[in-house]
N, C-alpha and C positions, 0 to 999 in steps of 0.2 A: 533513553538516557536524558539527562538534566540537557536544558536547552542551550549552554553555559560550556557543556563539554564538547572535545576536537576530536573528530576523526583521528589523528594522530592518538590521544588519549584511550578511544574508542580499540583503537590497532595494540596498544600495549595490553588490555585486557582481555584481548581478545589470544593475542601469544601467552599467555599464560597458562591458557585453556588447550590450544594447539601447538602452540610451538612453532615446528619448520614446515609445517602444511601449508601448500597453497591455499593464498584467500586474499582478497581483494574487496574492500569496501568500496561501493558506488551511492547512491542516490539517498545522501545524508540531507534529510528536509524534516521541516517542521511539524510537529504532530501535538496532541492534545494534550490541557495542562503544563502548558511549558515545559514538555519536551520533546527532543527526538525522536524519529524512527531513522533507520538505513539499512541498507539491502548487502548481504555478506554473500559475495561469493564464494563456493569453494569445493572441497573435494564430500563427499561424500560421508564418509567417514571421520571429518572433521565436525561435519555438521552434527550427526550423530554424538560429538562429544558436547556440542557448545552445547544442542537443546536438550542436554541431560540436566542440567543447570543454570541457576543464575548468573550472570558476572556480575564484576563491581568495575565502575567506571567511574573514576573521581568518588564522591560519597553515595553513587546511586547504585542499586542494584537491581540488574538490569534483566528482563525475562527475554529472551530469545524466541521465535516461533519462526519455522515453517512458511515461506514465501507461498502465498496463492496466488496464482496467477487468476485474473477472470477478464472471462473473453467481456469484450466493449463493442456496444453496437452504436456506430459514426452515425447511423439515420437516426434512431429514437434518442441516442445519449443515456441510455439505460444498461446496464450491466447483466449477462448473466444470459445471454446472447450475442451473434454475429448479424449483421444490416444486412447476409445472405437468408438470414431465417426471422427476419425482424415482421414482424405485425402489427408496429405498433407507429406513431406519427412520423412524418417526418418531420424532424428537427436540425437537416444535416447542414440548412444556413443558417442555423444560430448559434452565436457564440457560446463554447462551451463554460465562459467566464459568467456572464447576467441572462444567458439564454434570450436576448434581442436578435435581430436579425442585421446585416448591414457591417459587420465587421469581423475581425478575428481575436479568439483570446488575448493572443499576444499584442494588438494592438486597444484594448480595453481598458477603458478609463471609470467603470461604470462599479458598482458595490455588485461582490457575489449575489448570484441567481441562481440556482441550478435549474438547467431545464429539465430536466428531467424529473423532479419530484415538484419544482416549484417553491422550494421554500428560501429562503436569503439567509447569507451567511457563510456559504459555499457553494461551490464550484462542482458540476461533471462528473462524476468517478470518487471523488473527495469519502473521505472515510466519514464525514461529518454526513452522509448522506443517508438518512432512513433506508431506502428503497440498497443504496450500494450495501450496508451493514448488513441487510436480511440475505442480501444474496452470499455475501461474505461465509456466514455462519450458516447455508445451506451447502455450501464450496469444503468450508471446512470440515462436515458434518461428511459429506460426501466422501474427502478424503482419511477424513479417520477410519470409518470403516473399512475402503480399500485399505487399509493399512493393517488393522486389524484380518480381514481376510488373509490377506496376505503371512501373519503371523500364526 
């Protein structure tokens, strides 16, 4: 959604689409292009109705998808793994903000890093991340077919 629009805003278009189903918006943050993304909780069956379609939130119409979860490895800072089966550096005292050693994200005063692919501009996990995108669309790719199986 438009970077411009409220959660509040977000919640009337989204009853539109569900009505009196439980849902609950959480983790309303910034994403590319000036705008939103945010995580919808909810039943099942609601979900099912929102990603049959678009909404409209304020003038933007807005595509819905499917929450992936992907596992995050604290040693390498690489995605697409757990630090139980990681192979790869460790990185687990570097900040996850400029990838330096000696501090914690939360206290970072430094311009994004990522450690893990090494390129500036972003952060860790960040969707702006080459390396997190490819594992993303291998997550997705994964779960389409179980789904398709599944049908």
């Amino acid at each position: 959604m438009d970077s411009m629009n409220t959660p509040e805003e977000m919640e009337v278009a989204i009853r539109e689409r569900i009505q009196d189903e439980e849902m609950k918006i959480e983790n309303v943050r910034p994403n590319a292009n000036d705008t939103q993304a945010a995580t919808i909780i909810t039943t099942e069956t609601a979900a099912q109705k929102l990603l049959e379609h678009t909404i409209k939130v304020g003038m933007v119409n807005c595509t819905l998808e499917r929450r992936i979860d992907m596992e995050r490895c604290y040693k390498c800072w690489a995605v697409g793994h757990t630090s139980k089966k990681c192979t790869g550096p460790d990185r687990s005292k570097m900040c996850q903000k400029c990838g330096e050693e000696g501090h914690k994200a939360k206290e970072c005063r430094n311009a994004e890093k990522c450690p893990a692919c090494k390129e500036e501009g972003h952060r860790a996990y960040s969707g702006r991340c080459r390396m997190f995108k490819r594992e993303l669309q291998k997550a997705r790719k994964k779960e389409k077919e179980k789904n398709s199986d599944e049908n």
